[in-house]
N, C-alpha and C positions, 0 to 999 in steps of 0.2 A: 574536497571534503570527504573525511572517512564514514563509512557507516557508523560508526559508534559515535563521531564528533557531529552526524546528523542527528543523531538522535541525543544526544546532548542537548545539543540546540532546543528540540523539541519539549523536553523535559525541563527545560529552564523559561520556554515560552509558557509554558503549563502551570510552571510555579508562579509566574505573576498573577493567576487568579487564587483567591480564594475562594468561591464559592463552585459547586460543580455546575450550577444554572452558566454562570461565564463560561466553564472548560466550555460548556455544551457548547455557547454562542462562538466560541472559537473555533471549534468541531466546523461547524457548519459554519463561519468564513471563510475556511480552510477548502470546505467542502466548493465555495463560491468561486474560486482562486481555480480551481481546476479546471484547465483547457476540456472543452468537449472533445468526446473522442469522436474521431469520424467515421460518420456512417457507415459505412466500407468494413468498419471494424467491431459492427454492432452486430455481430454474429453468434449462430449458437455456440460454437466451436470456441468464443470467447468468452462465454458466463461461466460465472463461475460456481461452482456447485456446492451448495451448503448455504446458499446466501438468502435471507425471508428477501432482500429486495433483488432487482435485477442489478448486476457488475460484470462489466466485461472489460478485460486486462488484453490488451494487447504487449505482446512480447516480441520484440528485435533485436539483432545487434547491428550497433554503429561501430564498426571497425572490433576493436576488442573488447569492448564494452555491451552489457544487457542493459537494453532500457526499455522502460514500460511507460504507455499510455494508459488510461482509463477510465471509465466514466459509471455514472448508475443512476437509476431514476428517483432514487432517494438522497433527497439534503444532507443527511448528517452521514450517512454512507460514503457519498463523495468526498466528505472531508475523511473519513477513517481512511478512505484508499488512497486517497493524496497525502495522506501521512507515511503511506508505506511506500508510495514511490518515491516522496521525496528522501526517505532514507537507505532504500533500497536502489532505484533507479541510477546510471551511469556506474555504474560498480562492472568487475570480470563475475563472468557466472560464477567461477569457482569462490570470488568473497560473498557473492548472494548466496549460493549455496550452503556454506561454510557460516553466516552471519548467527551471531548470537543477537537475536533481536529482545531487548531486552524493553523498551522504551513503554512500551503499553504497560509493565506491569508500574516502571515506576511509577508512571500520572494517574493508576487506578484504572485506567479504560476497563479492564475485567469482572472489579466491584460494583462499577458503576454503569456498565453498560446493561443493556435488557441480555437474559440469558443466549436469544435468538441472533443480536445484535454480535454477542463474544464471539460465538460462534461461526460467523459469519467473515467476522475479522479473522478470525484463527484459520479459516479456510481462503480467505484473500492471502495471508501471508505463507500458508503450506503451497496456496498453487503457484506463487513469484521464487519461491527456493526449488519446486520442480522443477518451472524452468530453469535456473541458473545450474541446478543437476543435468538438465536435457541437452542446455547449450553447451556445457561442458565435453559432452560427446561427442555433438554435431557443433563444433565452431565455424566450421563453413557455409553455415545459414546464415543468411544475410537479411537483411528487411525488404 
């Protein structure tokens, strides 16, 4: 599945609610659905900066592909950052890097989210297109 055809998906999972109190509850199933990240990888060197809750993104590649792990000690956060791995995740760094992430503005996450929340998301999605900028360089980093 492409990045845009993920976020598709997303975007038409989102249009079956109407009201935002559902998006929320979906947010935060989403948020439920998200493997924990493991300990190992709950480091400073992994949070992410800009965030009111704690997120830490773990970044590897699997052969030629960038993919992310992640976790956070916030409910509805786990679900925001499980939205962006599931349509950022297993992609070449150069299509993460390159990605026109467009998917938050169609569901509203931006309108609707707490200012500190937007923020926090725009800073999970800047530090996953670094990496796919960083692995681009170094392709011989492995997990």
């Amino acid at each position: 599945m492409t990045i845009n055809e993920a976020q598709d998906e997303l975007i038409e999972d989102f249009d079956l609610f109407d009201e935002w109190e559902s998006k929320y509850e979906y947010i935060i199933d989403l948020g439920k659905q998200l493997p924990d990240l493991d300990e190992k990888y709950k480091t400073d060197a992994n949070i992410i900066k800009g965030c009111q809750s704690l997120v830490w993104l773990h970044a590897y590649m699997d052969g030629e592909l960038l993919k992310f792990e992640a976790d956070s000690n916030a409910i509805i956060v786990k679900g925001l950052v499980n939205m962006l791995v599931k349509v950022l995740s297993g992609h070449t760094p150069e299509e993460i890097a390159k990605a026109d992430v467009y998917f938050m503005d169609k569901v509203g996450l931006h309108q609707h989210l707490a200012q500190t929340r937007s923020n926090g998301l725009a800073s999970m999605l800047k530090q996953m297109k670094a990496y796919g900028v960083a692995y681009q360089a170094r392709p011989e980093v492995q997990k």
